[in-house]
N, C-alpha and C positions, 0 to 999 in steps of 0.2 A: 168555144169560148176563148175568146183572144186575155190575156194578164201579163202585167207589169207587174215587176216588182221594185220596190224604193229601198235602200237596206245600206249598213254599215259596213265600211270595209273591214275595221277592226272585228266584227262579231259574225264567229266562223258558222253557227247553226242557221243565220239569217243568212249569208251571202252563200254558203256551199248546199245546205240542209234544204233550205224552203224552195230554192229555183228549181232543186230537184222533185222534189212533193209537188209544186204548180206545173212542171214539164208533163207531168204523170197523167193527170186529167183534164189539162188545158194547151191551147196554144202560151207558150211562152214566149211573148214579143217584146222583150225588153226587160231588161235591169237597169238601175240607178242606182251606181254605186258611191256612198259621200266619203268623202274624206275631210275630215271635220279641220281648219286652224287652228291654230293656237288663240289667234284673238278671238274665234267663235268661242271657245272652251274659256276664256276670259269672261264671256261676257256670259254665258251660261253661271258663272261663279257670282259674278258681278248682281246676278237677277235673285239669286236666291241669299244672298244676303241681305238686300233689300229687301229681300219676301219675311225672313226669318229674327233678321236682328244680330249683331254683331256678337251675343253671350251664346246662343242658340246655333250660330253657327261655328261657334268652338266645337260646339257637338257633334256636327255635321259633321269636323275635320277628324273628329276623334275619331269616330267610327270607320273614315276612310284610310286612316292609319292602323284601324285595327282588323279591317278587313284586308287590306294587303299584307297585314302581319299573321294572321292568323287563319284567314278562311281562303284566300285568290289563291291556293295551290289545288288545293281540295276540288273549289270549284271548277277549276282550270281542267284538272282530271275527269272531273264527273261527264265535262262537254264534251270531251275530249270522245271517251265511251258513246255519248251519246250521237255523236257528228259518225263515228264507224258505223254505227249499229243503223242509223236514216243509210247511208251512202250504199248499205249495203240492201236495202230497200228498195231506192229508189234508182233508178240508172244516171248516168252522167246526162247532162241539159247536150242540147244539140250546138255544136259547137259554132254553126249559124246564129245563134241565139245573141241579137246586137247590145252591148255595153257599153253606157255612158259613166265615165268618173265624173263629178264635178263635186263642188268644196258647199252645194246645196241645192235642195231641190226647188229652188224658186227659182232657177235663174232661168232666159229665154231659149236659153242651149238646152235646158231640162225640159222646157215646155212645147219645144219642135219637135224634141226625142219621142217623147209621150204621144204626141200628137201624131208622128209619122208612124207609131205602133198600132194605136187605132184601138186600144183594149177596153173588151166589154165594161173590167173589172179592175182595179188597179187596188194593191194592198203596199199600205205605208210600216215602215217596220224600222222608225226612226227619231232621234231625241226634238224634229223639230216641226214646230205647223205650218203644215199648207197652204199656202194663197189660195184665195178661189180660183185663181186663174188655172191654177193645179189639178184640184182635187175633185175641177168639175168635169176632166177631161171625157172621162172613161163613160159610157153609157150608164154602165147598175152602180156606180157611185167607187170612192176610195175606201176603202177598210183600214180598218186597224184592229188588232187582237192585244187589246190595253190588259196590263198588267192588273187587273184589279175589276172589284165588280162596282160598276155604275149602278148609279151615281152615286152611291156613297162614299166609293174611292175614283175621282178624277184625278186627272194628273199623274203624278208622278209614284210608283213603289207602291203601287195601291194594294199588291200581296203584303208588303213589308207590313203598313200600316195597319193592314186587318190582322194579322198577326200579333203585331206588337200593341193592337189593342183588345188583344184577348176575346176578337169578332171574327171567331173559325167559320164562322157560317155566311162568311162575305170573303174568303180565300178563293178564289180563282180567276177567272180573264172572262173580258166582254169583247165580244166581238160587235163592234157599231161602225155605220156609215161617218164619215166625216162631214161636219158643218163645222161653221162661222166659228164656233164656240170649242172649251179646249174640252173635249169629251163627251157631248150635250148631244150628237147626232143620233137617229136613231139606233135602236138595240138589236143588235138578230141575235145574239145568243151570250148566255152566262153558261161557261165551262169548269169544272175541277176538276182533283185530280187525287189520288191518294201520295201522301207525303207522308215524311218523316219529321215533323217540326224539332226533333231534340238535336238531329243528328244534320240536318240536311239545312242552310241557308235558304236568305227569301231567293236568293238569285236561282239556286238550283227549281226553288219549289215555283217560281214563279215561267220558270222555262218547260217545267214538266207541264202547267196549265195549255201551253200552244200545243209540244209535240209530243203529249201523250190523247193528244185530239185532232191529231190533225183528220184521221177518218171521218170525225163526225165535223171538223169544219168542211171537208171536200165536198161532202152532200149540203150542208148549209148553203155552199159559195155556190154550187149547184144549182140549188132552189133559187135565191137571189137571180142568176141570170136569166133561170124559167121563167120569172116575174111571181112565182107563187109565197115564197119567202114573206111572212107578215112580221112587223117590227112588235117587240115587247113594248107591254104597256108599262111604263117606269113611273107614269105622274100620282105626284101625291109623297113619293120616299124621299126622301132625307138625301142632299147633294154638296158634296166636299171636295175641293180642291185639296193635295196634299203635294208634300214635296221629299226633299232628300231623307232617308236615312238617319237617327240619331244614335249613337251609342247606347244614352241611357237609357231607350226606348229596345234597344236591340238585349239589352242585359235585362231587361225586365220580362221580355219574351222569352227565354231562355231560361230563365228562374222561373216563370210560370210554367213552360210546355216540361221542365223538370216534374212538377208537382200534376200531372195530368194522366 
């Protein structure tokens, strides 16, 4: 089984962690690594203000203020542990292994890369959607291992959200094929994990959902290329788009998983 991987340069378990874990049981024929603008990061700000409203997204800021104040050291250590403890797992990627930078995964330099790799499977592990032109490259389809369980958390902090609305029993990652729509393709698997919600962020708890499973995504992504992989049945439940983070949503989590 030939895979790509598509992944952030800044987020060290996605670009050091996972190419080692895909090296392991598959051909590794390429990395996509983004290096996001500044007027990308603009306009990602630009989208959810207009999604959220200009009082709401006070709260947005708050919480990004209060998580670089309070929690981004914590987290930062927790990766840290956990990128040693994969690396020592997994062996180094082979150093043949070809690397495209670009500033996105739409461009025609990304779509030659991908194309000259040839991969059965290609998994997206990134803040941004796929062209079709993209995501149709790969024979078994694009993946994503979405923070949150579909469809009731699409989009964006779909751990946060089930958390912070006291819905523990929708805490984990979907792993689905990509289509058209922003999380609507089919479903091969809902994963969890055991957490520590008093002590531990959604950021931590929602990273433990990928890499305290990758074993059981290895045989999933398996199955898929067998052709034997059957998609879950999702129709009929409840489907929500969500977005950033809010503080007072974040302190209300916290005073509840206190009282649990």
């Amino acid at each position: 089984m030939r895979t790509v991987l598509i992944c952030h340069q800044e987020e060290a378990l996605n670009r050091t962690a996972l190419p080692r874990w895909l090296a392991s049981f598959s051909t590794l024929a390429g990395i996509v690594v983004l290096q996001e603008t500044s007027a990308q990061r603009r306009r990602r700000v630009k989208r959810e203000l207009k999604r959220v409203g200009p009082l709401r997204f006070l709260d947005v800021l708050a919480f990004r203020l209060y998580y670089a104040a309070f929690l981004a050291s914590t987290d930062q250590q927790w990766e840290q542990t956990k990128l040693a403890d994969l690396c020592q797992r997994y062996s180094e990627i082979p150093v043949s292994t070809p690397i495209l930078v670009s500033d996105s995964p739409n461009t025609r330099r990304v779509r030659e890369f991908i194309q000259q790799a040839a991969p059965d499977l290609m998994i997206a592990r990134c803040k941004f959607i796929l062209k079709e032109e993209i995501f149709m490259i790969p024979k078994d389809g694009t993946f994503v291992m979405h923070p949150g369980i579909c469809p009731e958390y699409r989009n964006s902090h779909g751990c946060f959200w089930a958390l912070a609305n006291d819905d523990l029993e929708h805490v984990g990652m979907t792993l689905l094929r990509i289509d058209r729509g922003v999380d609507t393709g089919p479903v091969f698997g809902h994963y969890t994990c055991h957490y520590n919600e008093r002590e531990e962020s959604h950021i931590i708890i929602q990273h433990r959902t990928v890499f305290d499973n990758l074993n059981a995504l290895q045989e999933q992504f398996m199955e898929i290329h067998a052709g034997v992989a059957v998609p879950i049945d999702v129709s009929g439940r409840k489907s929500a788009a969500w977005g950033q983070p809010w503080l007072t949503k974040y302190l209300h989590w916290k005073a509840a998983a206190k009282q649990r």
